[in-house]
C-alpha positions, -999 to 999 in steps of 0.1 A, spaced: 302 -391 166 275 -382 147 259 -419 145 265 -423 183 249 -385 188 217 -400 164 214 -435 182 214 -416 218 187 -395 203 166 -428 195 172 -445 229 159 -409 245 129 -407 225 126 -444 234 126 -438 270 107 -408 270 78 -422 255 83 -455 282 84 -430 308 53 -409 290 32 -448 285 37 -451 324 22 -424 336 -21 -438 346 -46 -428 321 -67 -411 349 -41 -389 358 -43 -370 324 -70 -350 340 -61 -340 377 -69 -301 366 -103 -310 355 -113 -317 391 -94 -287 410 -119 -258 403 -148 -278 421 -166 -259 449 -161 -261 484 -169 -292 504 -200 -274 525 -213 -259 495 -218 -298 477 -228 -309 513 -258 -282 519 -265 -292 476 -271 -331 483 -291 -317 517 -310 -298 497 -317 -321 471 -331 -346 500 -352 -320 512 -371 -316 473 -370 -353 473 -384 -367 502 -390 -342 528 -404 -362 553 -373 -381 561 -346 -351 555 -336 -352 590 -331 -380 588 -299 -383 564 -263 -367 575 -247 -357 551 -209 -350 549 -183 -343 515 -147 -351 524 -125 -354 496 -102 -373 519 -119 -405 522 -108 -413 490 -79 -438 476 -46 -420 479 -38 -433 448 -63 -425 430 -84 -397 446 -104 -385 421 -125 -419 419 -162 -409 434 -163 -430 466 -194 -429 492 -194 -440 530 -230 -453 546 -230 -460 580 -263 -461 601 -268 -456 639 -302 -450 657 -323 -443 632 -305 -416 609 -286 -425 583 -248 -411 578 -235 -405 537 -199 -390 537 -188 -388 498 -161 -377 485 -180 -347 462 -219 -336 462 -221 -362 432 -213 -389 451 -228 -382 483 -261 -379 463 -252 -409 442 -245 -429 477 -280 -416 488 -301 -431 459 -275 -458 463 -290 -467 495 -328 -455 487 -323 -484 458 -305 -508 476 -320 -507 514 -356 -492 505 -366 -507 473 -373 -470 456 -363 -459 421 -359 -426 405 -366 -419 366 -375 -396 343 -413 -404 339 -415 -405 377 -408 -421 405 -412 -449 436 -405 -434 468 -423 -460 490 -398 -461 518 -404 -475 552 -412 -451 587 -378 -462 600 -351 -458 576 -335 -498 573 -297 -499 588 -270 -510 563 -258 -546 570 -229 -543 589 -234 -509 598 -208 -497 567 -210 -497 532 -179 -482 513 -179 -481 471 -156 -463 449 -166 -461 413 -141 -477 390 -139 -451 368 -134 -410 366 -157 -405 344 -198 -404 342 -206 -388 311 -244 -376 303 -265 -365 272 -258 -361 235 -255 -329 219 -289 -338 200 -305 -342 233 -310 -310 243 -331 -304 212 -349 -334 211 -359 -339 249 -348 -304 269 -349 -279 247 -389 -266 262 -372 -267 294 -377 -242 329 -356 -241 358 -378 -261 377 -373 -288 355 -333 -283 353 -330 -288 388 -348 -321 391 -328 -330 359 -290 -320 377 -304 -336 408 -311 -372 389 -276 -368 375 -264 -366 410 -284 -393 421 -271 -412 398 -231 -401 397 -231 -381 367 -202 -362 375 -196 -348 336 -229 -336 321 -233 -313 287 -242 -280 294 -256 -264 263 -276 -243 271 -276 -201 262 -245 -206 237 -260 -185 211 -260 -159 237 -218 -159 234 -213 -166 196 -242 -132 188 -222 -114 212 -184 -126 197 -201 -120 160 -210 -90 162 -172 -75 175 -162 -88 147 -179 -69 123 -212 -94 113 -245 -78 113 -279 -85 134 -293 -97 101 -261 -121 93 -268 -137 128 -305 -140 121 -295 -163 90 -272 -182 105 -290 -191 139 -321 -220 133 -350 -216 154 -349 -234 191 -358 -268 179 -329 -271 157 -305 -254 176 -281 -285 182 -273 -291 143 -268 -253 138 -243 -258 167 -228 -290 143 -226 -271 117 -252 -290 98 -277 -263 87 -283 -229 91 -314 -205 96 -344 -231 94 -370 -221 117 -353 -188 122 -352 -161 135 -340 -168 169 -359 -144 193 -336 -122 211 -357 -127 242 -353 -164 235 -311 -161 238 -316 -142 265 -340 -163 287 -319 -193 274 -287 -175 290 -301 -165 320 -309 -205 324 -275 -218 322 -263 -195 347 -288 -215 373 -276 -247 355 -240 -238 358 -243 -231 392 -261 -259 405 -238 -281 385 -212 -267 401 -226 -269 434 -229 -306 431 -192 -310 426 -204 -314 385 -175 -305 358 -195 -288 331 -188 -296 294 -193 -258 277 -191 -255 242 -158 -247 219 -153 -232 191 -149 -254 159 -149 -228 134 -189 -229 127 -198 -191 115 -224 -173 92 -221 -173 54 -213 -135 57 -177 -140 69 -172 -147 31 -181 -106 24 -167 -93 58 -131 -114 56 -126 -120 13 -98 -133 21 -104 -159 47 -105 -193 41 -137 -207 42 -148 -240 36 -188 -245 24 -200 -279 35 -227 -300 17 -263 -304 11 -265 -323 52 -296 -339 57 -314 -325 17 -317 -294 30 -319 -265 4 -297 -237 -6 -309 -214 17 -303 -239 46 -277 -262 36 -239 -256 26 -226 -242 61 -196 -221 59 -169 -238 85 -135 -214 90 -105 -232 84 -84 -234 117 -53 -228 100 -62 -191 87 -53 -166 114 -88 -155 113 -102 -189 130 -72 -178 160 -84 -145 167 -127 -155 166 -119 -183 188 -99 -166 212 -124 -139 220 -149 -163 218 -135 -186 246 -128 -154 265 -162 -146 263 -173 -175 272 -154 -180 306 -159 -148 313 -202 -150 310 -202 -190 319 -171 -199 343 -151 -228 333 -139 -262 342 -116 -266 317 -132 -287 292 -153 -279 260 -170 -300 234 -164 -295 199 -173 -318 168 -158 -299 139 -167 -330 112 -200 -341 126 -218 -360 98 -196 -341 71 -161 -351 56 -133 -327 56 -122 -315 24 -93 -335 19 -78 -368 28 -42 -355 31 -30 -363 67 -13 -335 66 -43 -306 69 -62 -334 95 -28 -328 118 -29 -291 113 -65 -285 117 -70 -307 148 -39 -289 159 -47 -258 158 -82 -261 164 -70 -267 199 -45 -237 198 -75 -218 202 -85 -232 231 -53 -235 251 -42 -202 243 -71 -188 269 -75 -217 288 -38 -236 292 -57 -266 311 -86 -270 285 -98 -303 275 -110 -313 241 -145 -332 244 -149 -349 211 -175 -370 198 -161 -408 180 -189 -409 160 -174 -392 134 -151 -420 125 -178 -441 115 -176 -430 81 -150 -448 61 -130 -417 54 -116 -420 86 -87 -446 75 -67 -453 106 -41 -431 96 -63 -400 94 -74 -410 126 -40 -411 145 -31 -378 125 -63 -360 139 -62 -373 173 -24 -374 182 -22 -335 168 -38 -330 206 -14 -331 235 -19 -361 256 -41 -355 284 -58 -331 261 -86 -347 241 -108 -371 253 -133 -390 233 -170 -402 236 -175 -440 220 -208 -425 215 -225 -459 201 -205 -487 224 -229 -508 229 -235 -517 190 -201 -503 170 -171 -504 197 -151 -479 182 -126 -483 207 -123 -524 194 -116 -508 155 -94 -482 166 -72 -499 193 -85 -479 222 -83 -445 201 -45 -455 194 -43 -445 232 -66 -415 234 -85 -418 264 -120 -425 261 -156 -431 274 -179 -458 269 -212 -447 260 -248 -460 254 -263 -445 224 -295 -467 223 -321 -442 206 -325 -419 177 -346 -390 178 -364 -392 209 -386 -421 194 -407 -447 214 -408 -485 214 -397 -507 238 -363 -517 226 -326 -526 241 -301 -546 241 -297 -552 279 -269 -584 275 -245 -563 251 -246 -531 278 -239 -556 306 -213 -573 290 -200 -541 267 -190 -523 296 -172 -548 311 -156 -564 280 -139 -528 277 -129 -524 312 -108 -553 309 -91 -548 276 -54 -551 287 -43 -521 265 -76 -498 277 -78 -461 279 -113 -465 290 -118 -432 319 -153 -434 322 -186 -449 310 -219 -427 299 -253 -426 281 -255 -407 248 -292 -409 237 -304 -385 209 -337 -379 235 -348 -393 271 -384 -401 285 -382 -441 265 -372 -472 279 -361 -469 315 -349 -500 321 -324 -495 298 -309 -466 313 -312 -482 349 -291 -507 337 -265 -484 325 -273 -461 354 -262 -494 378 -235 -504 352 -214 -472 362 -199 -491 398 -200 -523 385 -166 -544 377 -181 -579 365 -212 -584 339 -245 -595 354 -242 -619 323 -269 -648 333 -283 -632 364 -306 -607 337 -333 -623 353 -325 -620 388 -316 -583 382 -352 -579 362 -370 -590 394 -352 -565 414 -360 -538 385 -397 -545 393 -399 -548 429 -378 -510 431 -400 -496 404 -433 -507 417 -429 -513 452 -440 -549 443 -437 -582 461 -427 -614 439 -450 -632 464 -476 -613 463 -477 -598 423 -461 -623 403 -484 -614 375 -463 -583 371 -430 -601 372 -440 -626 345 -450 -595 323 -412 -585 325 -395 -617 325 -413 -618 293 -405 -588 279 -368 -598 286 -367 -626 265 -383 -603 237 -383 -566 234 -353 -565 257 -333 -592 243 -320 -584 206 -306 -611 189 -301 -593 160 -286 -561 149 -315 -544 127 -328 -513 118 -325 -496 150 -359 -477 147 -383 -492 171 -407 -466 168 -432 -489 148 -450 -486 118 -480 -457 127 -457 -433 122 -439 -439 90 -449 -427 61 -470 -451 41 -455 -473 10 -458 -503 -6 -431 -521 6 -427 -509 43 -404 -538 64 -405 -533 99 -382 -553 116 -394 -568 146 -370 -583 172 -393 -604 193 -424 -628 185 -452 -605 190 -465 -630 212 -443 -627 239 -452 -586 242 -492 -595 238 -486 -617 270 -463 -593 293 -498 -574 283 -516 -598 295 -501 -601 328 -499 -563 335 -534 -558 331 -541 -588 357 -517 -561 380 -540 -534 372 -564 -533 405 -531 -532 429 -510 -505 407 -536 -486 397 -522 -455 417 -483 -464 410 -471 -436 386 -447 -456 373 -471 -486 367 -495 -461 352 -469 -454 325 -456 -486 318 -492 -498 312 -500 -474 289 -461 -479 271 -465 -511 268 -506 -512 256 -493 -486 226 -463 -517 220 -490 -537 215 -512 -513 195 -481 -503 169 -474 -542 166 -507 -550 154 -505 -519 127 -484 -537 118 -493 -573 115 -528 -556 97 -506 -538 73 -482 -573 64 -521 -588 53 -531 -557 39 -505 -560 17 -507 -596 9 -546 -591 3 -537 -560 -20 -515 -582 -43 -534 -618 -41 -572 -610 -23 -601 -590 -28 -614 -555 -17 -630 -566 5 -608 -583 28 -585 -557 23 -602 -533 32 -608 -550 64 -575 -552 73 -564 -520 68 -598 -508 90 -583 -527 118 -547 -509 110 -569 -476 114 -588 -488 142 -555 -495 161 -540 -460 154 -570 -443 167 -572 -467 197 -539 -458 201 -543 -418 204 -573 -426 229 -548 -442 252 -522 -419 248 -548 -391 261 -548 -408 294 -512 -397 304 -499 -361 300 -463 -376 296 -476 -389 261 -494 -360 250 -485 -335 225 -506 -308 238 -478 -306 269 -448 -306 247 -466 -275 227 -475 -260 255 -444 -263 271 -431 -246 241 -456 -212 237 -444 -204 273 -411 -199 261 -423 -169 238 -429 -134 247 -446 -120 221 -476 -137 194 -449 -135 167 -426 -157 191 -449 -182 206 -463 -190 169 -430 -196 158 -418 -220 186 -444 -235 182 -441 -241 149 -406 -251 156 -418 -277 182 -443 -294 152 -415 -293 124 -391 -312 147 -414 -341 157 -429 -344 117 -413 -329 86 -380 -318 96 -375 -293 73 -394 -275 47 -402 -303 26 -402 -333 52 -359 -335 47 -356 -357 77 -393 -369 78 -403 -385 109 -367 -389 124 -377 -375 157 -420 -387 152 -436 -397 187 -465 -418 195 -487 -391 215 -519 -380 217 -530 -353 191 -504 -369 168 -514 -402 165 -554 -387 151 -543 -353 140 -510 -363 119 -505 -397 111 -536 -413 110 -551 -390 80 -516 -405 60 -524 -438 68 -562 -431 57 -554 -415 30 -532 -447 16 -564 -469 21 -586 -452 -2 -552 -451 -28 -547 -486 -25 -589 -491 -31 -586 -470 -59 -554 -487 -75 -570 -525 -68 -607 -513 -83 -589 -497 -116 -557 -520 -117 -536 -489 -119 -502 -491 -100 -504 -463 -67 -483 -431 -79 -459 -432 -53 -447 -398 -60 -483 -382 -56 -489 -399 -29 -458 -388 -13 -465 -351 -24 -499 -351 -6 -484 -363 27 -458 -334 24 -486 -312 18 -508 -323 46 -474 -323 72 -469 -288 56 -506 -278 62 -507 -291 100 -474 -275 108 -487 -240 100 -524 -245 116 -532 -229 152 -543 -260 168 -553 -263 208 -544 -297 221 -551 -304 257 -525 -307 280 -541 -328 305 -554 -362 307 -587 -371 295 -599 -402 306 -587 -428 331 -558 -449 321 -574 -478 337 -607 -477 326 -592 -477 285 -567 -501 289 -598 -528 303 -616 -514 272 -586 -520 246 -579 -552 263 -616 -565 262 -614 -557 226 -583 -566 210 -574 -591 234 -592 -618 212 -593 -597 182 -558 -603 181 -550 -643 178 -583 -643 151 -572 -620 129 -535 -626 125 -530 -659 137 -489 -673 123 -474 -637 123 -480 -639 159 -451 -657 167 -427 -658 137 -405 -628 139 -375 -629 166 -344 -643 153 -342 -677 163 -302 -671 176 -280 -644 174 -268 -628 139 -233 -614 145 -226 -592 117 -193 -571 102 -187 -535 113 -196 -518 77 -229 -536 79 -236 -523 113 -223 -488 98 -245 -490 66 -275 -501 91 -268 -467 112 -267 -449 76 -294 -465 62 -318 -452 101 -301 -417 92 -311 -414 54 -301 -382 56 -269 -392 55 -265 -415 28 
């Protein structure tokens, strides 16, 4: 009886877990769409959002949410309905989100307009096109349209008023981001939720970083740099994410707050002796007084009682719908391999959640299990302590390291596909548009997928548009667009400019070419594409360039013959001067590869020469920069002193603002991770370094003394260190004509160019694609992030 009693047990579990298998991956998260607003309220939203966008033609679009034209079967898929009749145009969606996303849908598809971040193209036509057919009905094959990465907010937003919010959450709608990140205020909460526990305004002050570091303080990375946090700052900051929460919300949007993962100040050690508290490492060489986090262990009944106030808290101050981020091992081990604790703390890390919110979602990161602690057994142990339905996971870096391929979909956690695509913000024209097209799709139809939803995960925004346009379009698609990149290029340029491949062909050759070369990576390399200008200078410096240098210095060519018939095109204007500063950063650093030559094998002389020209093209390079605000520093400081209320406040956000884009740190700890290529920089920062290495390579070749490396590095710290604290103006306007110093850069270099550096013009792109293992694309990531090797 006994036997028979155990073998019935077996078959139940059996079928139970048949039964559990069957049930649709989607389904898992039916409560995450049941708090949405009310159908008029995400109507009157999208309205509204027409009338900011084009107000001219606002009458002219009907718009209608009914949650009922949707698939029976599967009704939380975002579908949209466009019909035309006399002249107006009809969009019924089944939430705000996609009856905005069905409006840019037919602004891009019937009008030829696009919508970015820089700016955009809104040529449209007096009367409104019809739709072929009079109908247009598209459902989006997934639930999910996931948007930003934690480091985002810090890297891109974090200088950020309501007015530019709202044009933010209505590009999201535009284009079906129906789960965005909303980080905003936290600190708010957590000061609030510390303090009823006992921990002083001074612990807090230690423990929160200034505003430009706020998202690794959130981690759990560091603690305190570029602290204090003004209270007027947390307060300003939580009086903003009420408007963002709202309008989210209004849009039909399901807000991703943030958990608790057991982050806290050092002082719980002297308020709770016997709590147990784990001190992390030395992340990213910060120093004692920054690094070694302390991180409450969710097993002690301490980590319980914090986190259910705190969630309280937080639904009471924020709302919720019913999912939370939290990344409890970002960029950090746990203290022990044993599968055991990994169970227990994922377990009850969630405990904490669900025992406030019973329908609360786990948003976690995957990037995490890039490190090779994550054996697959820890993995299953961490993720299947979750209940199913419960977690869901971002494959933050998809496009390069699949971890869903590694991992067998998550060992069937559901998941997201998500394009990572840049580090820190950085410039340089970069991506690999093939492996997004065919990633995407390549996941979709893995017969054992958990895939829910696809997303863009960039550390910072405001680089590279046609890479997120891709991924933007990617979201409804069900096959690649595989070998019509071309065709799909054309179209890019025609919505982006308003051009005419009849009439402008100029401009279509310059991104056909750039196609075959910036945007076509053959090879996976270092990832940085922010060029050599702003590294710091060394002996041995390898950039690796994806393309023949050739190929960009034409698309140049070609978009300068466009000039005279985009010269009032904002999004022309940008692109011109985007890809003039490729150009500019790729001859820095063909002059440094012969500098360096000449400073081993030539004379003075001709070295000398070359690195002129490498000086030459940095401060050509901050002249054209000048010409656009959206490449000026003096707009991202300025930004930043408005966020201050007092002297003592504005100095120190702006000091925070100048840390993040150069040293990183005290003593340049993560040293140009998050460097741009703007005005005010380019003279002001990185072109005294570069100068500076000149006149130490002159004096090493006159005296045949090897450069001190270590000096040299000192002096750059020093300078970085000295610029940081200085009360610079910078303006925050343009200062000469885009135009007008583009002809002048092109009259000059133009011919400069082919003279000077004749073979290393065209020797550099891979000449087919490297496949390589999945610990070399893991030590290339490490390697980009040296903070964490």
């Amino acid at each position: 009886t006994r036997h028979l009693s155990l073998e019935m047990f077996v078959v139940y579990i059996v079928l139970l877990f048949s039964i559990h298998s069957l049930v649709p991956v989607h389904s898992y998260f039916d409560d995450l769409f049941k708090d949405q607003s009310d159908p008029a309220t995400q109507s009157a939203a999208v309205r509204a959002l027409i009338s900011r966008l084009i107000p001219q033609h606002e009458k002219d679009f009907i718009i209608k949410v009914d949650p009922t034209i949707a698939d029976k079967s599967k009704p939380n898929l975002d579908t949209f309905i466009i019909t035309t009749l006399e002249g107006k145009v009809f969009i019924t969606g089944t939430t705000g989100v996609a009856a905005s996303w069905g409006f840019n849908h037919y602004l891009k598809t019937f009008c030829g307009c696009q919508i970015n971040w820089s700016a955009d193209q809104l040529k449209l036509p007096d009367k409104l096109p019809a739709v072929p057919g009079n109908k247009l009905l598209v459902t989006s094959p997934q639930l999910f349209r996931y948007y930003q990465n934690v480091c985002t907010i810090s890297y891109s937003m974090v200088w950020w008023d309501w007015s530019r919010w709202q044009r933010e959450i209505d590009w999201m709608a535009m284009n079906g981001y129906n789960l965005p990140l909303a980080f905003v205020g936290q600190e708010y909460i957590f000061k609030k939720v510390f303090l009823s526990f006992g921990f002083t305004n001074e612990d807090v002050e230690e423990y929160f970083t200034g505003p430009a570091f706020l998202s690794w303080n959130r981690m759990g990375n560091v603690d305190g740099w570029g602290g204090p946090l003004p209270d007027d700052w947390m307060e300003s900051q939580y009086q903003l994410q009420l408007q963002i929460l709202k309008r989210m919300r209004q849009f039909g949007m399901i807000p991703v707050l943030p958990g608790f993962s057991g982050n806290i100040p050092k002082a719980v050690t002297r308020l709770f002796p016997s709590a147990k508290v784990m001190h992390r490492g030395a992340w990213g060489n910060m120093n004692a007084t920054y690094c070694c986090t302390a991180l409450l262990d969710a097993a002690d009944h301490l980590f319980g009682k914090i986190g259910s106030n705190y969630y309280k808290v937080l639904i009471n101050e924020f709302g919720t719908n019913h999912i939370y981020n939290m990344d409890t091992f970002n960029e950090m081990s746990p203290p022990t391999t044993d599968v055991g604790y990994l169970e227990h703390n994922s377990q009850m890390t969630y405990s904490a959640l669900e025992d406030v919110d019973e329908s609360g979602v786990w948003l976690m990161q995957g990037w995490l299990f890039l490190e090779s602690f994550w054996t697959p057994d820890r993995v299953k142990a961490y993720l299947w302590a979750v209940p199913k339905g419960r977690l869901l996971l971002l494959d933050l870096y998809a496009e390069w390291i699949p971890m869903y391929e590694k991992t067998h979909n998550f060992y069937g956690t559901p998941y997201i596909w998500c394009m990572l695509h840049n580090y820190g913000g950085t410039l340089g024209m970069y991506g690999p548009l093939d492996r997004v097209t065919n990633g995407v799709i390549k996941a979709m139809n893995d017969p054992n997928s958990t895939l829910v939803g696809t997303g863009i995960t960039m550390e910072g925004i405001f680089q590279n548009e046609v890479m997120y346009e891709m991924m933007n379009q990617m979201h409804l698609k069900t096959t690649s667009f595989g070998n019509d990149l071309p065709k799909w290029i054309d179209q890019f340029v025609s919505n982006r400019y308003g051009a005419d491949p009849t009439q402008h062909k100029f401009i279509y050759t310059a991104w056909n070419l750039l196609l075959k070369s910036a945007y076509n990576t053959n090879a996976y390399n270092n990832l940085r594409h922010n060029g050599l200008q702003v590294v710091i200078p060394e002996i041995n410096i390898v950039i690796d360039t994806h393309y023949n240098y050739s190929d960009v210095v034409d698309a140049w060519s070609n978009m300068t013959l466009a000039m005279k018939q985009f010269a009032n095109v904002s999004t022309f204007r940008y692109d011109l001067v985007d890809i003039t500063r490729q150009v500019m950063q790729d001859v820095s650093t063909m002059s440094y590869n012969k500098m360096m030559k000449l400073y081993h094998s030539g004379t003075i002389d001709e070295m000398l020469k070359m690195g002129d020209i490498l000086l030459q093209s940095i401060l050509d390079s901050n002249r054209l920069l000048g010409t656009d605000v959206r490449y000026m520093l003096g707009k991202w400081l300025s930004d930043a002193r408005k966020q201050g209320t007092s002297d003592d406040d504005k100095w120190l956000i702006e000091f925070n603002a100048k840390n993040q884009l150069t040293l990183w740190g005290p003593t340049g700890n993560i040293g140009d991770y998050a460097c741009k290529q703007w005005h005010g920089l380019m003279s002001d920062y990185y072109y005294p370094r570069w100068n500076l290495f000149v006149q130490h390579l002159e004096f090493s070749k006159k005296s045949g003394i090897p450069m001190d490396k270590t000096q040299f590095l000192d002096q750059c710290i020093f300078m970085g260190q000295y610029w940081g604290y200085q009360n610079i103006s910078y303006p925050d306007s343009p200062l000469e004509d885009t135009i007008e110093v583009v002809n002048m850069l092109y009259k000059k270099w133009s011919s400069l160019i082919p003279q000077l550096l004749g073979d290393e013009l065209n020797n550099n792109a891979p000449s087919e694609e490297v496949e390589i293992s999945h610990e070399e694309k893991v030590a290339n990531v490490y390697r980009l992030k040296g903070y964490l090797v």
